[in-house]
C-alpha positions as CSV (number, residue, x, y, z in Angstrom):
1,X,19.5,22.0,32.2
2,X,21.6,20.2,34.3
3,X,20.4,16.8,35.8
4,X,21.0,16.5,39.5
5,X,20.4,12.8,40.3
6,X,18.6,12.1,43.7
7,X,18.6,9.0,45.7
8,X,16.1,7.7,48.1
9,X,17.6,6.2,51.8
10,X,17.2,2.5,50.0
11,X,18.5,2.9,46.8
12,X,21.3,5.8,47.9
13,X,24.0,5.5,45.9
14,X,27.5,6.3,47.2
15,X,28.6,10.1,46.8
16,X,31.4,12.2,48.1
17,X,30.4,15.7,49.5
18,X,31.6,18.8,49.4
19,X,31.9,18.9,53.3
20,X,33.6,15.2,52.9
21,X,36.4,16.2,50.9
22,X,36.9,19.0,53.3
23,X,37.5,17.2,56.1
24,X,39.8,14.7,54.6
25,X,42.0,17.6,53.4
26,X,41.8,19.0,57.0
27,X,42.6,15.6,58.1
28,X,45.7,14.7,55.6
29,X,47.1,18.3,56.6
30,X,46.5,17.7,60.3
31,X,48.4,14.2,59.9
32,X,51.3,15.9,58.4
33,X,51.7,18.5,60.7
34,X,51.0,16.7,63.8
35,X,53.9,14.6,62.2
36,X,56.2,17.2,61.8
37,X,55.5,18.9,65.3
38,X,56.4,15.3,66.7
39,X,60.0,15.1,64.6
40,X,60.8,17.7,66.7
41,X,60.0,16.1,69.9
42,X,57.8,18.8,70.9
43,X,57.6,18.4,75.0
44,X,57.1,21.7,76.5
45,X,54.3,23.2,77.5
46,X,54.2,25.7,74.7
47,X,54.2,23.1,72.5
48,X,50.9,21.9,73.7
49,X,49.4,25.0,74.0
50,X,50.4,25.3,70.1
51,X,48.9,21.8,69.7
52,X,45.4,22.9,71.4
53,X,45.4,26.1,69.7
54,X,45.7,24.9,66.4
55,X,42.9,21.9,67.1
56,X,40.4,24.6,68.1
57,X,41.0,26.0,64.9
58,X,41.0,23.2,62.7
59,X,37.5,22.8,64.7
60,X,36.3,26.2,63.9
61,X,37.2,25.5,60.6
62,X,35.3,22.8,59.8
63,X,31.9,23.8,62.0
64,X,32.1,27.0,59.6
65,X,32.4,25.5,56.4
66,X,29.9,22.7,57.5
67,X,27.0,25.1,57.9
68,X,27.8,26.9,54.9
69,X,27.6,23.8,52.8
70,X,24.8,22.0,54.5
71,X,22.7,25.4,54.2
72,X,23.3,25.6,50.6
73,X,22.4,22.1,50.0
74,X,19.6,22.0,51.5
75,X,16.8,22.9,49.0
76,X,17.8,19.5,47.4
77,X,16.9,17.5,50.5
78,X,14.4,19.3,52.1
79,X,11.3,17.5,52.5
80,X,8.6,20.2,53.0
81,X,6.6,18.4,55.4
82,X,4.2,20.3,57.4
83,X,3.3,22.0,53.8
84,X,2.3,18.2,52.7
85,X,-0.3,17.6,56.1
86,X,-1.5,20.8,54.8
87,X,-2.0,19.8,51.4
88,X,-3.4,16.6,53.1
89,X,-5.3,17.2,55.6
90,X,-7.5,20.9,54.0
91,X,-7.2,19.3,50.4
92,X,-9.5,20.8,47.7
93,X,-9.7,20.1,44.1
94,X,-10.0,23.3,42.5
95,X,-9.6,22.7,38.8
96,X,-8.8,25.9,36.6
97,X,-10.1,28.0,39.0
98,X,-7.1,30.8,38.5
99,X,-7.7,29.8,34.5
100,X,-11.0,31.0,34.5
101,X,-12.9,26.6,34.6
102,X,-16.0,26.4,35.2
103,X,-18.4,29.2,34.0
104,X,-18.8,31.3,37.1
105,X,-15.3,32.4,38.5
106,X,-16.9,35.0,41.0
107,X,-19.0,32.4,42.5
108,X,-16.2,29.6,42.3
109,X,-14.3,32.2,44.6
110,X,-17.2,32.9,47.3
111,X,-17.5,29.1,47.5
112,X,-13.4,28.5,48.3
113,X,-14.0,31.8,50.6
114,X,-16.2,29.8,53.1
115,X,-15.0,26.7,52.6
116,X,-12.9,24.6,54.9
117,X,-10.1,24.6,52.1
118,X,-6.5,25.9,52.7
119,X,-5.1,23.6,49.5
120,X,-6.2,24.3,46.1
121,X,-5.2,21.5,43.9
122,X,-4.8,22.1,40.2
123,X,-5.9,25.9,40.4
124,X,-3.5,27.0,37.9
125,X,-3.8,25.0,34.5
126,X,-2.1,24.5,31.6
127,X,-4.1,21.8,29.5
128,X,-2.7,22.5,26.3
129,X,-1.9,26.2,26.2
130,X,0.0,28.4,28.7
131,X,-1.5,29.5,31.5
132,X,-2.5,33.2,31.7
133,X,-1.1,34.6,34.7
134,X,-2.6,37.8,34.3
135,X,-6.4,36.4,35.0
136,X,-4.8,34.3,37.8
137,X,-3.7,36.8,39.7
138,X,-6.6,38.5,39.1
139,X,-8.6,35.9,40.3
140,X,-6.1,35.3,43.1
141,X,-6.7,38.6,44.7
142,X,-10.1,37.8,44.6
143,X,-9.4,35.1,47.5
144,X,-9.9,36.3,51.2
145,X,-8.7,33.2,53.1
146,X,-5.4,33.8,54.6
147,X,-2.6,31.0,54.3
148,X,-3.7,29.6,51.0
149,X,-2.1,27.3,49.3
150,X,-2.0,27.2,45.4
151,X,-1.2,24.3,43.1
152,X,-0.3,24.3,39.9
153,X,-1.0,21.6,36.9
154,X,1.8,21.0,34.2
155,X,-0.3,19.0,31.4
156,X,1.7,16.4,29.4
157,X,-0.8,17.3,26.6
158,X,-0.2,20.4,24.3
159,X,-1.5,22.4,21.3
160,X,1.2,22.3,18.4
161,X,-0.3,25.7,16.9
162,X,0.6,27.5,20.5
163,X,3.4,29.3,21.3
164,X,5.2,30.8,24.6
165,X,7.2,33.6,24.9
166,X,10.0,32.9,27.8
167,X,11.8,35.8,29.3
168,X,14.5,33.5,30.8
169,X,15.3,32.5,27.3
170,X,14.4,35.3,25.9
171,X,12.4,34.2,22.7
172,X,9.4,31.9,21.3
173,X,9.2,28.7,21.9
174,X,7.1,27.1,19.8
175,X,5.1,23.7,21.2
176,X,5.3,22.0,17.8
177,X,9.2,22.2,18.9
178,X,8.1,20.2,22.8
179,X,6.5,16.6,21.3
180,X,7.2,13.3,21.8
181,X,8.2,12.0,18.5
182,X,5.1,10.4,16.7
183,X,2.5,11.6,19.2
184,X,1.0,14.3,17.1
185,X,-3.3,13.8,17.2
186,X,-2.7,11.7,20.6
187,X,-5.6,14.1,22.0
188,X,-7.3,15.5,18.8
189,X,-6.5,17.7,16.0
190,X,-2.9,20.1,16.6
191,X,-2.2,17.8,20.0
192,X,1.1,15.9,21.4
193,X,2.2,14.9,24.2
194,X,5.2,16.7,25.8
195,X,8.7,15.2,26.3
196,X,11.3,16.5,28.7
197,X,13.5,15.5,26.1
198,X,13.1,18.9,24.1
199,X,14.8,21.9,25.1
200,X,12.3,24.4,24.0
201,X,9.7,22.2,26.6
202,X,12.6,22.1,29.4
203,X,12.5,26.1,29.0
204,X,8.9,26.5,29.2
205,X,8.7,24.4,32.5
206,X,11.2,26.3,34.1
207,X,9.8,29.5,32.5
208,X,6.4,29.0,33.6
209,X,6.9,27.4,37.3
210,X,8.8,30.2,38.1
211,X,6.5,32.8,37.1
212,X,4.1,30.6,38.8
213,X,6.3,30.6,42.0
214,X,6.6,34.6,41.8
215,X,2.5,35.2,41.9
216,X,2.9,32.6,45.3
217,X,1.7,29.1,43.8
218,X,3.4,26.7,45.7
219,X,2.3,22.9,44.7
220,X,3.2,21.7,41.3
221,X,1.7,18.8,39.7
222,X,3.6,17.1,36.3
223,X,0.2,15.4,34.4
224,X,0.5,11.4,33.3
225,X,5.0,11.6,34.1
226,X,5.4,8.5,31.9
227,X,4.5,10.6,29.1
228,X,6.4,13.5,29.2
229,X,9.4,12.0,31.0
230,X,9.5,8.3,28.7
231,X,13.4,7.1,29.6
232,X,12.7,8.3,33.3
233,X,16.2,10.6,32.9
234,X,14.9,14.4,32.4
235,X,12.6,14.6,35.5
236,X,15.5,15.3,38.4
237,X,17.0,17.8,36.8
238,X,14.0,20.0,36.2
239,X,12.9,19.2,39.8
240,X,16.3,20.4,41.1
241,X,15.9,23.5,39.0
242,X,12.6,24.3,40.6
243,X,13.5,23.5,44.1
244,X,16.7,26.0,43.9
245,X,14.6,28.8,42.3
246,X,12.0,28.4,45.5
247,X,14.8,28.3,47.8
248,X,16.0,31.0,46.3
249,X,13.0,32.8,47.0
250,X,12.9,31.1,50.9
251,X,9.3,29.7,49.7
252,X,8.7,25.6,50.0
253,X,7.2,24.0,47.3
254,X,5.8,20.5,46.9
255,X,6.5,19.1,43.4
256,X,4.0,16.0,42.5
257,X,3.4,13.4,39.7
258,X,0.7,11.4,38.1
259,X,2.6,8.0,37.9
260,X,0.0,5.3,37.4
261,X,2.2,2.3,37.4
262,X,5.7,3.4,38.0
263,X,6.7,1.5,41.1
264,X,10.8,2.2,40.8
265,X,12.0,3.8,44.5
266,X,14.1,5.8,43.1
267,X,12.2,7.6,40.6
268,X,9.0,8.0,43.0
269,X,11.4,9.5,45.1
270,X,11.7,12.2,43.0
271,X,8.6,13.6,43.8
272,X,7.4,14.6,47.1
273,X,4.2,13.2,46.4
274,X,1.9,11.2,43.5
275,X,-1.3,11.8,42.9
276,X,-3.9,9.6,40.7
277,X,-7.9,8.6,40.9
278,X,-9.7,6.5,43.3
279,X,-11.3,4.6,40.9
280,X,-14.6,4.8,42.6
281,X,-17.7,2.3,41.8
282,X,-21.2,3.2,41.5
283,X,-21.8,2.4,45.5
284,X,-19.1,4.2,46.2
285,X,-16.3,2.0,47.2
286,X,-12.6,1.3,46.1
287,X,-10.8,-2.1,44.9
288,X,-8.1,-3.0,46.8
289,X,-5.5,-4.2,44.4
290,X,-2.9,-2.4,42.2
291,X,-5.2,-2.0,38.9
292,X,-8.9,-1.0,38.8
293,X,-10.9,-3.5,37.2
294,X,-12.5,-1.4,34.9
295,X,-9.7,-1.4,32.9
296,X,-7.9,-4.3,33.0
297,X,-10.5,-5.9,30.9
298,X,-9.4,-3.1,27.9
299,X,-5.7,-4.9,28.6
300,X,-4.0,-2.0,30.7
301,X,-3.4,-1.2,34.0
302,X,-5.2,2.1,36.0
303,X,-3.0,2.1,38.9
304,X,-4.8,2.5,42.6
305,X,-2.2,4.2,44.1
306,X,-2.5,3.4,47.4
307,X,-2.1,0.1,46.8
308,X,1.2,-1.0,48.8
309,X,3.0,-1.7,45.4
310,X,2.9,2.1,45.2
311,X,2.7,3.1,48.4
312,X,5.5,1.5,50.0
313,X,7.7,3.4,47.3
314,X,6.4,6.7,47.7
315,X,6.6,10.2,50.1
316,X,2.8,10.8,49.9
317,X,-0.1,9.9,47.5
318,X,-3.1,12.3,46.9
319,X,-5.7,11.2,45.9
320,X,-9.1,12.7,44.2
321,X,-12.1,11.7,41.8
322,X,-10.7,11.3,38.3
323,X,-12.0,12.8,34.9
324,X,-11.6,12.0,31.6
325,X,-14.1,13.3,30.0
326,X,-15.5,10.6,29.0
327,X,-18.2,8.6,30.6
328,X,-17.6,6.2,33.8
329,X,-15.1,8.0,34.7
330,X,-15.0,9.2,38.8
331,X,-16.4,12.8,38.6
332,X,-19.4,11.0,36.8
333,X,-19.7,8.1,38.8
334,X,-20.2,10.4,41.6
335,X,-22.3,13.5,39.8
336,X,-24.4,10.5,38.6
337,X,-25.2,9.4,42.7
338,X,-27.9,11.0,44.6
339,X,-27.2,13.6,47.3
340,X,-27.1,11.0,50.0
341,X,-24.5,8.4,48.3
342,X,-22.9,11.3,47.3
343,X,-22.7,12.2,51.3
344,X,-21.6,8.9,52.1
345,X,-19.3,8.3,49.5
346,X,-17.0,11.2,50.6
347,X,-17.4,10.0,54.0
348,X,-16.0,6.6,53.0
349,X,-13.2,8.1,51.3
350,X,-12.0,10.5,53.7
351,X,-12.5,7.9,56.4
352,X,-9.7,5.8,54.2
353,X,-7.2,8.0,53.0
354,X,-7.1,10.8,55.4
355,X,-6.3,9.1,58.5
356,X,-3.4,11.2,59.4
357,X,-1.2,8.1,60.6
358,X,-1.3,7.1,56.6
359,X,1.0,9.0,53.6
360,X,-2.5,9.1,52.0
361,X,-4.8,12.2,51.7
362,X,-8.1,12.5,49.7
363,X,-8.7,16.0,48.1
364,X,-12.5,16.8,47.9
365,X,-14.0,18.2,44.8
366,X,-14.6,21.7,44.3
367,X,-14.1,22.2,41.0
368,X,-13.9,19.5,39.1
369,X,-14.3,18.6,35.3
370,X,-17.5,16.3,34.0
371,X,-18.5,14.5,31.6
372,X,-21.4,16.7,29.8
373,X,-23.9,14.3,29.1
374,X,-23.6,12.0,32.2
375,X,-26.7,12.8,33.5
376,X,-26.0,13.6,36.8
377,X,-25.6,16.7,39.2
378,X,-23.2,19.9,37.6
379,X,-22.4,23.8,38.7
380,X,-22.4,26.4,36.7
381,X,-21.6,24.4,33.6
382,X,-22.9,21.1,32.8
383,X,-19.1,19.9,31.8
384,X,-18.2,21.2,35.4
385,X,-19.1,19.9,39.2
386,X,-19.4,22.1,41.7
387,X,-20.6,21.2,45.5
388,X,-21.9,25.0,45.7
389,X,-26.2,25.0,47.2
390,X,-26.3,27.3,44.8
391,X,-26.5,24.5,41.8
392,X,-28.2,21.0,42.0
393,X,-25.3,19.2,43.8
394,X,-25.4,21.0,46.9
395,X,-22.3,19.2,48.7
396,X,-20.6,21.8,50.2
397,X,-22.0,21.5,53.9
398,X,-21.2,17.6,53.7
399,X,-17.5,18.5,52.3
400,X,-17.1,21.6,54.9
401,X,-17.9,18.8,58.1
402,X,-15.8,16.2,56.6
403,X,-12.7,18.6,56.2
404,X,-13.5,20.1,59.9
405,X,-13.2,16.8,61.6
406,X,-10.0,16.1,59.9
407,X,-7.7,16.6,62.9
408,X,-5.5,19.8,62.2
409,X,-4.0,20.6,65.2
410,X,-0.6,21.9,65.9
411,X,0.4,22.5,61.9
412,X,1.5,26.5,61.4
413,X,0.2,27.1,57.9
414,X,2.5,30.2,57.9
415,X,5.6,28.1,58.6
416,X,4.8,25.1,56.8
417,X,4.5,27.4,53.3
418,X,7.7,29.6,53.8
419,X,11.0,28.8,53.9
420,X,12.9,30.0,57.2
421,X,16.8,29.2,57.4
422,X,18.7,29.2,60.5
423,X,21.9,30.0,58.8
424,X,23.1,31.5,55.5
425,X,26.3,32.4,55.1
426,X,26.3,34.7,52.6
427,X,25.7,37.8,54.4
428,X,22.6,37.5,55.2
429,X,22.0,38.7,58.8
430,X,20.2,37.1,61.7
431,X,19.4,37.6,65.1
432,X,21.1,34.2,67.1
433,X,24.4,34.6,68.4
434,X,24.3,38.1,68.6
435,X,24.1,38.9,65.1
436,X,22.5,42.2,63.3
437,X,18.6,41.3,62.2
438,X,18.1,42.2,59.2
439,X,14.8,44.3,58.1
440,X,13.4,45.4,54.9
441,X,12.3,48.9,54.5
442,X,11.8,51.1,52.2
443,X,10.9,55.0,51.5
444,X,8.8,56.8,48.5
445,X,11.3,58.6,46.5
446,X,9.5,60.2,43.0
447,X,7.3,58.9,39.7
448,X,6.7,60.0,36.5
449,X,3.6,58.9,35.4
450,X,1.1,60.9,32.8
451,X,-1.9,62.4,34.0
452,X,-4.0,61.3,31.2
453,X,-4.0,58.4,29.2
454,X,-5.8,56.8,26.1
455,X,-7.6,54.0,26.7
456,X,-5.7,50.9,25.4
457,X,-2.7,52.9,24.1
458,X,0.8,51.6,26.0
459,X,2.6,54.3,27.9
460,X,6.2,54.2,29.9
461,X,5.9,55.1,33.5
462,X,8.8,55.2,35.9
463,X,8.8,55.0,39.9
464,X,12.0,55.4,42.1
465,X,12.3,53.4,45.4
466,X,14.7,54.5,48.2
467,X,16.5,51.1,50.3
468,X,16.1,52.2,53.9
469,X,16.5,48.4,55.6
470,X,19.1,46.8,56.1
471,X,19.2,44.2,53.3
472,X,20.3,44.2,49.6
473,X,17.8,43.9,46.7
474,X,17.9,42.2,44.1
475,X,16.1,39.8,41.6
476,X,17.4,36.5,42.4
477,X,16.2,37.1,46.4
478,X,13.0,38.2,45.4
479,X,12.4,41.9,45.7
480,X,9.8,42.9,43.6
481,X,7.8,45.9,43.1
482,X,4.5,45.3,43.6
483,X,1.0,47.3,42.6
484,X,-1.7,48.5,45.5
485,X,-4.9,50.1,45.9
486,X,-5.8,46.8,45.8
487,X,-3.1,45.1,47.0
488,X,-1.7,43.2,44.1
489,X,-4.5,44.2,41.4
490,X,-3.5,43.6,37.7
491,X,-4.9,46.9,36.5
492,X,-1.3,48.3,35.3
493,X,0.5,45.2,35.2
494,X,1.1,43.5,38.5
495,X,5.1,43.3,40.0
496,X,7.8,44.7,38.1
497,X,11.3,42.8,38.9
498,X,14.7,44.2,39.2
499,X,17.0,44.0,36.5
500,X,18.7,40.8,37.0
501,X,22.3,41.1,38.4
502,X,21.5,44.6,39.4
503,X,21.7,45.0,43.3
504,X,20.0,48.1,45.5
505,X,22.5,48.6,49.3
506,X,20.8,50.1,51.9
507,X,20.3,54.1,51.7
508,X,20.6,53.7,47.2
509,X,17.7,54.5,44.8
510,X,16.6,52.4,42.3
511,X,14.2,53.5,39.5
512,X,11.8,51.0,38.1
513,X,10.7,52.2,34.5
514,X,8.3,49.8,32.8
515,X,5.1,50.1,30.4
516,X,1.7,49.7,31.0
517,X,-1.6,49.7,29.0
518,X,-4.2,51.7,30.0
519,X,-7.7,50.1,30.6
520,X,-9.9,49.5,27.7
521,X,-12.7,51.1,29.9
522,X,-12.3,55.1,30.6
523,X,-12.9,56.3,33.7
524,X,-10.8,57.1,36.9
525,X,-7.8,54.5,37.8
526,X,-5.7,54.6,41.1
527,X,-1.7,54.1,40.6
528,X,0.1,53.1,43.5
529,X,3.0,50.9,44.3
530,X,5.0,49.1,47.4
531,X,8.0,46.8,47.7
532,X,8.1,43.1,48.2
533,X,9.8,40.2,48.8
534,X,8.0,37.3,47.2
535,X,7.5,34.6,49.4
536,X,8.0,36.5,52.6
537,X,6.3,40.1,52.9
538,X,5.3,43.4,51.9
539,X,7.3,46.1,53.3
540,X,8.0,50.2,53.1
541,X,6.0,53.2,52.1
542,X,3.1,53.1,49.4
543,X,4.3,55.7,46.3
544,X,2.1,58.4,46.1
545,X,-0.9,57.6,44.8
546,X,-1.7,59.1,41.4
547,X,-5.8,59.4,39.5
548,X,-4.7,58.7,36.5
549,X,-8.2,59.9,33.8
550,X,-8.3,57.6,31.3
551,X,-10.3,59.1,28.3
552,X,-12.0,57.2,24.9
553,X,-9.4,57.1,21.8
554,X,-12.2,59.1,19.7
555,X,-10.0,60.9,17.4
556,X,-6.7,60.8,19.0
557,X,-3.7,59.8,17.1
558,X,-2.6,57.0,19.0
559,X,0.6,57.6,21.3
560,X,3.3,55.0,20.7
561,X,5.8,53.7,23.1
562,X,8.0,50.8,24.0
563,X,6.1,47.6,23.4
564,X,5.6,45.1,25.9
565,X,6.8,41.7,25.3
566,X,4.4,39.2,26.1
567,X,4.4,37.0,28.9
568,X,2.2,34.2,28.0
569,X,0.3,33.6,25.0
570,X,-3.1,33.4,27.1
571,X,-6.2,31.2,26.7
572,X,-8.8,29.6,28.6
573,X,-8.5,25.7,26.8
574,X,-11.0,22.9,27.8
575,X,-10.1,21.2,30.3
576,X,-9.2,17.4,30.7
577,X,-6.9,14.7,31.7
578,X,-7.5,11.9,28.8
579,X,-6.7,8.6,29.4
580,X,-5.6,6.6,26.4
């Protein structure tokens, strides 16, 4: 992958643009002709209405090829701003919860549902294995609240026995292949931590962030940096990577770090935000300095990231209770508290880092990973904290005020999450200046789906979608096909993509044929489909739905088809963030 360096405002370094080099040549050529036009002593008035006519093209010129480059450029710039104060200011850690943490996902959910949360940090794991996006998006549909935002955590620790099958790269990459070298056992038994150094780990980032970006996850956090990134040189060009694909996609996406004591401008510039622990003490205050105490007795340094020697370097620092799994560590600190320190320990903390004049922002525990024998408070699982009534914390009306008095005024959560260009000049119609507006739309055409099916066997199915917008389809601007009845359910398989480089005008067909597995539990299923365009909107005709019986095997000689390569090796790992 290739590495895009980025430069902060105060450590920019000098670099010609496209649009620069442009208007030099436009300038040289204007010097020579202006030049030329004078040898002949060019007096008369036709000579300066030549002059003015060729300046207001020259003009023209430059205005046109300006936009084009500057839109085009712009994913790499972009701070996503309002999507940050949103992130900020309705923070939530939400640990796993898409992975199926915590030992009651269906509650997990109904808490988040009336919660004052609209960010879900960490939702999406992937602590040693690869995340199963087939239980997050089943658990994501579960979710009522409109505007959510999703974040995703990219662990720097990994399980050499796993392996991930990548569709970009079509094959296996194996995570004995992704190490560090000589860091095998750093977390237990078949562990390493990841380097960006390996190709086979580059692939699976981009592999899995984009997949993750597809189902609508929007935050992405890279776990302890300094590990997986160790000479500081392979982080901008997977970040560049990322933020092209969610351009691509006209989605913004907030990319994050842990970067304890990294203080270099440059590099912290990177990321639109860091993100470490507060460090908290058993009356529920902070230290301010750069290292926590706690630590520096053991001859290291736990950063306190807001801490100016941080700060003062960085876009935005998040901050939340730290785990370990081990004890002391934040989440037991506070699980170890009584319901009123508890109270006014979040109070404290949100009263410090989420003033809204700060680049700070404290993300309350939903979901949360303990220490199992610390004693204290825990949610459905004793290795878990939840602030649900339901369990012996009982936080959630405490965390629900604090977020509510939060000031959130005057920040569109629709607009802060999706990308929305002014200009792209690639076609793409809008409706300043006269322009067509484009529209997506689109008609039912035919399926071919079986009426019966055995449970668990694979079958092919095919269903054909007529174009009747005014845009092109493809892959690489997000058109997907996309299940119903409910919306987005995982029953058959989710969103089926377009073949990539293959492009659907307005009034063609296009036939997706893919495979599906039946459920492993007969009964009666509903089939039904409906285009998208990730990012922005569902749009068109549902296909005709189709009951589909789905019977016991019993006998039956099982019917083969094409077989499905997988899309993630799956698993449900225990969760942590170790500290060495």
């Amino acid at each position: 992958m290739d590495q895009i360096p980025r430069f902060s405002d105060g450590d920019r370094e000098q670099k010609i643009r496209e649009i620069d080099v442009v208007t030099r040549e436009i300038h040289s050529w204007w010097g020579r002709t202006y030049v030329s036009m004078k040898r002949t002593r060019v007096k008369t008035w036709k000579g300066s209405l030549l002059l003015a006519f060729i300046a207001g093209t020259v003009i023209s010129l430059v205005w046109i090829v300006s936009i084009d480059i500057e839109t085009e450029s712009d994913a790499s710039v972009d701070r996503p701003a309002d999507l940050l104060e949103v992130m900020k200011r309705r923070g939530c850690v939400a640990d796993g919860l898409l992975s199926g943490y915590g030992g009651d996902t269906r509650a997990s959910v109904e808490l988040i549902n009336r919660s004052e949360c609209l960010y879900l940090h960490r939702a999406l794991e992937s602590w040693l294995s690869p995340p199963d996006f087939e239980l997050a998006r089943r658990t994501k549909q579960l979710i009522t609240k409109p505007d959510m935002v999703y974040g995703m955590f990219i662990s720097e620790a990994l399980n050499t026995e796993a392996e991930y099958y990548s569709s970009l790269e079509n094959r296996v990459l194996k995570f004995s292949d992704m190490c560090q070298p000589e860091s095998e056992g750093f977390w237990g038994k078949n562990t390493c931590k990841a380097s960006f150094a390996s190709d086979a780990y580059r692939a699976y980032v981009q592999d899995i962030t984009e997949k993750a970006m597809d189902m609508g996850i929007r935050s992405f956090l890279f776990g302890q940096i300094a590990f997986q990134d160790a000479d500081r040189s392979g982080a901008s060009g997977i970040l560049e990577a990322m933020r092209q694909y969610a351009h691509s996609k006209r989605m913004r996406i907030a990319i994050g770090a842990q970067t304890n004591t990294i203080t270099s401008k440059q590099y912290l510039n990177l990321f639109d935000y860091i993100e470490g622990g507060v460090g908290v003490t058993k009356d529920g205050d902070v230290e301010e300095k750069p290292c926590a105490s706690r630590y520096e007795s053991q001859g290291w340094c736990w950063a306190l990231l807001w801490n100016n020697r941080y700060l003062s370097h960085a876009n935005m620092v998040l901050l939340h209770l730290d785990w370990s799994g081990i004890a002391g560590d934040d989440m037991s600190v506070f699980a170890g508290m009584n319901q009123d320190d508890r109270a006014k320990t979040l109070k404290k903390l949100s009263e410090k880092f989420n003033n809204t004049k700060e680049k700070t922002g404290f993300l309350f525990p939903f979901l949360a990973t303990l220490y199992d024998k610390n004693g204290g408070c825990y949610g459905a699982k004793k290795s878990f904290y939840s602030p649900d009534n339901r369990y012996s914390c009982k936080d959630e009306d405490v965390m629900n005020a604090l977020l509510r008095s939060i000031p959130f005024e005057g920040i569109d959560v629709e607009k802060a999450v999706s990308l929305q260009e002014s200009v792209r000049m690639r076609g793409v119609s809008i409706s300043e200046g006269g322009r067509k507006e484009e529209q997506d739309d689109a008609e039912f055409d035919d399926q071919d789906v079986p009426d019966t099916m055995i449970a668990g066997q694979k079958y092919t199915v095919s269903v054909s979608m007529k174009n009747t917008g005014t845009t092109t389809w493809s892959d690489d601007l997000g058109y997907r096909l996309g299940s119903q009845n409910p919306q987005d359910n995982a029953t058959w398989g989710g969103r089926v993509f377009i073949f990539p480089g293959k492009t659907v005008e307005p009034k063609k067909k296009i036939e997706f044929g893919f495979t599906v597995t039946a459920p492993e539990k007969p009964g009666v299923y509903d089939f039904e489909w409906r285009m998208l365009r990730e990012g922005q909107a569902w749009f068109g005709e549902e296909s005709k739905n189709k009951t589909i019986e789905v019977i016991a095997p019993e006998k039956a000689t099982p019917v083969s088809s094409e077989e499905l390569v997988p899309t993630s090796a799956g698993a449900n790992p225990v969760p942590s963030q170790a500290t060495p």
